[in-house]
C-alpha positions, 0 to 999 in steps of 0.5 A, spaced: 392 489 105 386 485 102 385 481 108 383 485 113 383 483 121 381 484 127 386 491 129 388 489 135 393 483 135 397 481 140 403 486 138 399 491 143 398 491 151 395 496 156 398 501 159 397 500 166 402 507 166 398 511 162 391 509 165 393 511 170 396 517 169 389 519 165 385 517 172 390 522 175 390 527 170 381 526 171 382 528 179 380 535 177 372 533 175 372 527 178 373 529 186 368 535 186 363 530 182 364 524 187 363 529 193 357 533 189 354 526 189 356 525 196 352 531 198 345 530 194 345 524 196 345 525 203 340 531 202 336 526 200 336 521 204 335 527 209 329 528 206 326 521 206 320 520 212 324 515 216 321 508 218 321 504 225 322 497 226 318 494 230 320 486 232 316 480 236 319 473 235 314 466 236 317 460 238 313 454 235 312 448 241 308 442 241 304 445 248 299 440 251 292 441 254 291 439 261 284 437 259 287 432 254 289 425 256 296 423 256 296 420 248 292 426 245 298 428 241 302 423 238 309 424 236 307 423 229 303 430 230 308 433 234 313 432 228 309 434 223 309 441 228 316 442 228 319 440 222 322 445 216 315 445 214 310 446 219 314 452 222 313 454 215 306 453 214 305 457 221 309 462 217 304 462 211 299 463 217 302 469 219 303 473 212 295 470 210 290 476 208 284 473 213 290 475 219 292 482 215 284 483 215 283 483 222 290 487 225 288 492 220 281 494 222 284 492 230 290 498 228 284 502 224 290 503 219 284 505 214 284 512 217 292 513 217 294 516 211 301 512 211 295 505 209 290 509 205 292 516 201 287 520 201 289 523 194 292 520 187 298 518 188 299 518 196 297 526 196 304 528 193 305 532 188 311 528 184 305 521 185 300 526 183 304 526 176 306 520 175 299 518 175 297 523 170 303 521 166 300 514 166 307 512 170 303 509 176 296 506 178 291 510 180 291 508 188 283 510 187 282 505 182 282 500 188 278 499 193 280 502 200 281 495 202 286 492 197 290 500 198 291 499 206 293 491 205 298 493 200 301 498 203 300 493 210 304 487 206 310 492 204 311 494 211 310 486 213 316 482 213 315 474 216 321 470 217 324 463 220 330 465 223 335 460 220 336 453 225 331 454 230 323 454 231 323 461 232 319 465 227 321 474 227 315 478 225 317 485 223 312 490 222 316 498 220 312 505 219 313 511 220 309 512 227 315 508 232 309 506 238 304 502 230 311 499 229 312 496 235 304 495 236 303 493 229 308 486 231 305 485 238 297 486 233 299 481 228 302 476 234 297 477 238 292 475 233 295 469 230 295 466 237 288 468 238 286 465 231 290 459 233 286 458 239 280 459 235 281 455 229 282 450 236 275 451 239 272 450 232 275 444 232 273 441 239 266 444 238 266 441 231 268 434 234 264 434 240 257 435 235 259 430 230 262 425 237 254 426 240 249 422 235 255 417 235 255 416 242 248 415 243 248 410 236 253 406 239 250 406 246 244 402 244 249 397 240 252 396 247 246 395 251 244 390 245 250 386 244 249 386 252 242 383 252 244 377 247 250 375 251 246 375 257 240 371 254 245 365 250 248 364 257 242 363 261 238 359 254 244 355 255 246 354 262 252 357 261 251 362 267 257 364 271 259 363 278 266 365 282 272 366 278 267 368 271 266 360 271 260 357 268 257 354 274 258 346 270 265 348 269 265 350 278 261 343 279 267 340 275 273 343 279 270 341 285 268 334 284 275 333 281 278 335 289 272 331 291 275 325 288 283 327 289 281 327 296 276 320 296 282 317 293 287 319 298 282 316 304 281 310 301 288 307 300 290 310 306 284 306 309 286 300 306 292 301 307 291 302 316 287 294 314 293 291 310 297 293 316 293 290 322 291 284 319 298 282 318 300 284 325 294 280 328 297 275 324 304 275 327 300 276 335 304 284 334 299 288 335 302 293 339 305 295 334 299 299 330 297 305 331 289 304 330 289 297 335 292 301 340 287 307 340 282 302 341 280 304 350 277 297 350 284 294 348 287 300 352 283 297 358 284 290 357 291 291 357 292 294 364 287 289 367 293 284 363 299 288 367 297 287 372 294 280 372 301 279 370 304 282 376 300 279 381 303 272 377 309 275 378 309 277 385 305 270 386 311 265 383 316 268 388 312 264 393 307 258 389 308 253 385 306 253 377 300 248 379 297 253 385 290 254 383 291 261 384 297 261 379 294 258 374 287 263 375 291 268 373 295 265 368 287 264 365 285 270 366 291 273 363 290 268 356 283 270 356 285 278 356 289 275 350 283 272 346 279 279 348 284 283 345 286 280 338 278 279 338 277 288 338 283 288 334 279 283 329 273 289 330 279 294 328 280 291 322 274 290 320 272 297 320 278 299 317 276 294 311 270 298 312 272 305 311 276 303 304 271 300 301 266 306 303 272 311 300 272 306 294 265 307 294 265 313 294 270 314 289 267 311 284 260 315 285 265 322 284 268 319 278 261 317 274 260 325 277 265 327 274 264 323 267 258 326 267 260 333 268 264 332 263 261 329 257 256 335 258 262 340 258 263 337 252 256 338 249 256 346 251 263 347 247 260 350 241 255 354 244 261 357 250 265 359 243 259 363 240 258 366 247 265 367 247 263 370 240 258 375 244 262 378 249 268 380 244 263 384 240 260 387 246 267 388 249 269 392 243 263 396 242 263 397 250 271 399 249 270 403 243 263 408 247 268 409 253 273 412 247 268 416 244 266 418 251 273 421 254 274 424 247 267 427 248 269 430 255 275 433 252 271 436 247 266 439 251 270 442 256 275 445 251 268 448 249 266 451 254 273 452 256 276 460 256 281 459 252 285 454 249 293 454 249 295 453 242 302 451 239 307 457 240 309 461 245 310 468 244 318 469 246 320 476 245 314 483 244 316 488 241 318 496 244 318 501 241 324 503 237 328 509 239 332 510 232 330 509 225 332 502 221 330 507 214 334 510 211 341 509 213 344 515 212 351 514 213 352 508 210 348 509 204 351 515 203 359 512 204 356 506 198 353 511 194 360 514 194 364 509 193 360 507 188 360 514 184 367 514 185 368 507 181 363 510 176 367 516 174 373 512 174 371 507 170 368 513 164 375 515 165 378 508 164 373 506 158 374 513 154 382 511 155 380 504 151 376 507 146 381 512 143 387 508 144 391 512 148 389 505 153 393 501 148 402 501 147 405 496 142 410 491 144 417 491 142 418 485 138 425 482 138 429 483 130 430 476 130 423 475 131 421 480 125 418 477 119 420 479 113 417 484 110 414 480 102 418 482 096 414 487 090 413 483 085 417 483 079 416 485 074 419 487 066 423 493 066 423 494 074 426 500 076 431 497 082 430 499 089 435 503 089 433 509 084 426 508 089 430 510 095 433 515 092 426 519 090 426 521 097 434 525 095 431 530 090 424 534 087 426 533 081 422 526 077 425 526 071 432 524 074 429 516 074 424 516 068 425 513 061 428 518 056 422 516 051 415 516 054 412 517 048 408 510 048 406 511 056 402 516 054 398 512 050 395 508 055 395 514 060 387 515 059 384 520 063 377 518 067 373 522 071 373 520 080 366 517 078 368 513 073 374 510 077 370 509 082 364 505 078 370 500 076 373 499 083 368 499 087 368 493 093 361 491 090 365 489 083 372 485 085 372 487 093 377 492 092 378 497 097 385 500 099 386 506 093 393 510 093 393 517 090 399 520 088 400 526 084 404 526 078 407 533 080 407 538 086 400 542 088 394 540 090 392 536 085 392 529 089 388 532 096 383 535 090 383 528 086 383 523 093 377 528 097 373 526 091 374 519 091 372 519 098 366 523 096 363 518 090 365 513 094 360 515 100 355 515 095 354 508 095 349 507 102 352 501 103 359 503 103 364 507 109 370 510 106 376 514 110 381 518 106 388 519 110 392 524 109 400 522 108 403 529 105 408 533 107 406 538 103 403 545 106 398 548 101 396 555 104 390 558 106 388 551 107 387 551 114 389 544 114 396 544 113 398 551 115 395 551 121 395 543 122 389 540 125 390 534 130 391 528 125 395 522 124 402 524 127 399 526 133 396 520 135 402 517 134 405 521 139 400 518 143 397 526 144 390 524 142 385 519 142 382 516 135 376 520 136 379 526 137 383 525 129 377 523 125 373 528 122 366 529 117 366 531 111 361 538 110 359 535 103 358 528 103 358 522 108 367 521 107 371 521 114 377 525 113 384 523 118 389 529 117 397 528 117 397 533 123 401 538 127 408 535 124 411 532 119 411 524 117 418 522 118 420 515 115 420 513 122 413 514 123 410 509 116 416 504 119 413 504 126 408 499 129 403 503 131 402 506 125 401 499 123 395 498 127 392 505 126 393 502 118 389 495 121 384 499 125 382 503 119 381 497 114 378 493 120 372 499 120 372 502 113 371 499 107 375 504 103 380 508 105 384 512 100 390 514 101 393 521 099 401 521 099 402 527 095 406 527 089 412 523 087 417 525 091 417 520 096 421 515 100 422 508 101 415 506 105 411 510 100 413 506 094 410 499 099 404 502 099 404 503 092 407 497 090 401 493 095 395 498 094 389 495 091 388 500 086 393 507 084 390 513 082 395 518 078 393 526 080 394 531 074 392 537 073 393 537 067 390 534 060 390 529 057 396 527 053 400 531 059 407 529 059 407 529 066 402 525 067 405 520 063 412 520 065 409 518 072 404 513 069 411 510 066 415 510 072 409 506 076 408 500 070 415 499 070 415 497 078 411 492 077 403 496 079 399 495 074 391 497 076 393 504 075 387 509 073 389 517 071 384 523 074 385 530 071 383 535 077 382 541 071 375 541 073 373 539 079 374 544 083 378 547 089 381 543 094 378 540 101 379 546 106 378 546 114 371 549 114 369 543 109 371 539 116 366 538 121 368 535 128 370 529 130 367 523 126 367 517 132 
């Protein structure tokens, strides 16, 4: 009993059954508590000023201007739009207090009273006082502005709808035509500060792109007027096809003498040719001969000398002058002919060396041209130089123009398109969104309904009745420890046998006389200042009486009361007599005590009573007498646990000593015995009984006389339940 554990062990279990059966038992005031819960809660929400609901959704897109050009907007841009952050970034614009100024003085929400109370607290009576008690701001205190986007921003609700790139704008108020024309506002102004915001831009680009414009302009002129100036200092001036007129004389002069070449060697070769058929006497086999209308007509004279020589041989002979007139005649057009075929010849040979004259005339041309291009490479590259510079500023100025056109047309524009594109407008709304009258009411039920059961389970718990004990098999028991021995003990027999019979003397010695030696009797104080927890940490007292009466309930309630005037400790005294004192209105009319708690009839609470007269708790025995069974049982053992887990002394008050098995362990494990007498000292009662204790082995034993300490505990001293 000395080392105290948590009381519940694993020997106790909930009782599902029983729990049950309390929450039944409860219906009584649980039913008409949840409907009256139901009921004013649907009052309530009845008297609460509904709400409306107004919702208008945004679409975010990348729109493109029709003044833009086709790369106005990369597609870097349009994802930097259209990504998780952009959408949110729009969002934030949505909720920003610039927007929420404009729709308020737009929405004139300054004059309702819903966004500006007039009077503290919002002009109602419970506001007016909350503010007078300091449990609420004073809206007064803060400017007409701040009040009406604060009460703006509760009825504001801005959000992405999860997956897409549309955002919900919701706007509530008691008014369902400001609701719905509340949303549309807050979309309608967004877009117009989207194309503001828009317009500020063009115009903003097109000041800054007009002193650029014109700097760049000069810087174009400039560059312009030095390449100019270089090519005609250098002779670099330009013909067809961006040539310089050195580089079109060259090209030409190289055509020039492809085509001299290509005379020449075929003049040579027409001369070759006819010099090698005047050679072999073949000159009707060349082209240019034949040409000749001298030859041409020399040989149709020689035809027809031929012919008449022909005719004339058929009738003259080979030495006929005629024959041979025409025979000389035809000899002297042969002479002829080779002659103008020489005149031929040397005409082609002629004409190739006019062709080759005139090649090498072209090459030293083109020699020359060359050696000058030469010369002019390094100023070309400076040149080239000059007009990329000029290039680029040109190329640059016709940027800045387009974007300067597009500026200022979106400047001098109506409206400009923004990205987003309002996809749902808001109506009004026919029924309130706030409050729900049904399903809060049915949650609120619901929710008390749990509450009241859950009081119910909890105050089960807390005085016991929730716990049962459970049955542990015989041969599982661990057996119960030996008393010590001790020198003279009386066996368990005789102890058992206490419980047969009233009288004592049948078990005590015959020769008391040196028990009452040692049978000193103190006072409950001085007994206590010696065994208090605070000197060896004793705390479990036995106090039993060595004869019948009232002397034990007398010596026990003192104990406790001594005990409770130390600050610092908590003592409960419990009761296990079976005797019956009259008029005590404990046990003559028992109160509910330690048998009816294990009869599982009361809850712990409901068993723990006040001393009047000091700080001690008292646990009565009950409406019934303890039985054997009782002290034997497993929940007495937890109660006994339960009481030395939350006291730090608990006094035990067994009665006189006439007891039986059980009371006699609890003498024997008892921290320290209290003998009760009514007597003095030198009492041979008290001495017997002291006598009877020692020879059991207990040796803290102390003996207290009740003579002067008053009557005993009744039930006015007791004061209702302690827990």
């Amino acid at each position: 009993m000395k080392n105290v554990e948590n009381p519940y062990g694993d020997d106790v279990a909930i009782d599902i059954r029983g729990l049950a059966a309390a929450v039944w038992r409860a219906k009584r005031w649980i039913l008409p508590a949840t409907v009256a819960v139901a009921v004013v809660t649907a009052v309530v929400l009845s008297l609460i000023t509904p709400r409306y609901l107004g919702q208008s959704k945004i679409l975010i897109e990348a729109t493109k201007s029709v003044l833009a050009d086709a790369d106005e907007k990369p597609q870097e841009a349009e994802r930097a739009l259209l990504d998780p952050e952009g959408v949110t970034s729009q969002v934030q614009l949505l909720i920003s207090r610039d927007l929420a100024r404009r729709v308020a003085k737009k929405l004139e929400l300054a004059e309702r009273a819903e966004f500006n109370p007039a009077g503290k607290g919002g002009g109602t009576l419970v506001g007016d006082l909350m503010v007078l008690f300091g449990l609420a701001r004073d809206p007064l205190r803060v400017s007409p502005e701040e009040r009406v986007l604060e009460a703006y921003y509760e009825r504001l609700k801005v959000y992405n709808i999860e997956n897409s790139r549309v955002i919900a704008v919701e706007f509530s108020s008691i008014d369902p035509a400001l609701a719905a024309r509340g949303a549309n506002t807050i979309v309608d102004e967004y877009m117009a500060l989207q194309s503001a915001a828009k317009r500020s831009k063009t115009v903003d680009m097109a000041e800054i792109l007009e002193p650029e414009i014109a700097k760049l302009r000069d810087e174009v002129s400039a560059a312009e007027r030095r390449v100019e100036d270089f090519r005609s200092s250098n002779d670099l001036l330009i013909g067809n096809n961006n040539l310089t007129l050195t580089q079109q004389q060259l090209g030409e002069l190289t055509t020039q003498l492809a085509s001299a070449r290509s005379a020449q060697s075929e003049a040579e070769t027409k001369a070759r040719l006819v010099r090698n058929l005047i050679s072999s006497d073949s000159l009707d086999s060349s082209t240019d001969v034949l040409n000749s209308r001298l030859i041409q007509r020399l040989r149709e004279r020689q035809v027809t000398l031929k012919a008449q020589l022909a005719e004339l041989s058929t009738t003259l002979l080979p030495n006929h002058p005629r024959i041979k007139a025409l025979k000389s005649q035809i000899a002297d057009f042969n002479s002829q002919v080779r002659g103008e075929a020489r005149k031929v010849l040397r005409g082609l040979e002629n004409d190739a060396e006019i062709a080759a004259e005139r090649v090498r005339s072209l090459q030293s041309s083109i020699n020359e041209l060359k050696a000058k291009t030469a010369n002019t490479n390094n100023e070309q590259v400076r040149l080239r130089e000059l007009q990329r510079d000029a290039e680029a500023k040109s190329r640059r100025l016709t940027t800045l123009l387009g974007r300067y056109r597009e500026a200022d047309a979106g400047r001098n524009a109506r409206t400009l398109p923004v990205d987003a594109r309002v996809i749902s407008r808001a109506t009004v709304p026919p029924k309130p969104y706030w409050p729900k009258i049904v399903p809060i009411t049915v949650i609120v039920t619901i929710a008390a309904l749990l509450v009241f059961i859950g009081i119910v389970v909890i105050t089960e718990f807390l005085s016991g009745k929730a716990l049962r004990p459970v049955p542990v098999a015989a041969e599982d028991e661990p057996e119960a420890p030996e008393a010590p021995e001790a020198v003279g003990r009386i066996p368990e027999e005789d102890l058992i046998r206490w419980d047969d019979s009233g009288n004592l003397h049948r078990v005590m010695p015959s020769e008391p006389a040196h028990a009452a030696e040692r049978s000193r009797i103190e006072s409950a104080r001085e007994v206590w200042r010696r065994i208090a927890p605070g000197s060896d940490g004793k705390r479990h007292l036995v106090v039993a009486g060595a004869e019948p009466g009232t002397a034990t309930r007398i010596a026990a309630m003192a104990l406790a009361r001594t005990a409770s005037a130390d600050d610092n400790v908590r003592v409960v005294m419990l009761d296990l007599s079976n005797e019956i004192h009259a008029g005590d209105g404990i046990t003559e009319m028992p109160l509910a005590g330690l048998t009816d708690l294990l009869d599982r009839g009361v809850s712990f609470a409901q068993v723990l009573f006040r001393d009047r007269r000091s700080r001690a708790h008292v646990v009565p025995r009950g409406r019934r007498p303890l039985t054997e069974a009782d002290l034997a049982g497993e929940r007495f053992q937890t109660v006994m646990e339960a009481l030395e887990f939350t006291y730090d002394a608990v006094i035990i008050d067994v009665g006189p000593l006439t007891f039986g098995r059980h009371i006699a362990e609890f003498l024997l494990r008892a921290d320290h015995v209290v003998l009760a007498t009514s007597g003095k000292t030198g009492d041979p009662t008290a001495a017997y009984a002291y006598e009877i204790l020692s020879r059991n082995g207990i040796e803290e034993i102390s003996v207290v006389s009740t003579a002067e300490m008053g009557d005993p505990i009744v039930a006015a001293d007791l004061t209702g339940a302690a827990a």
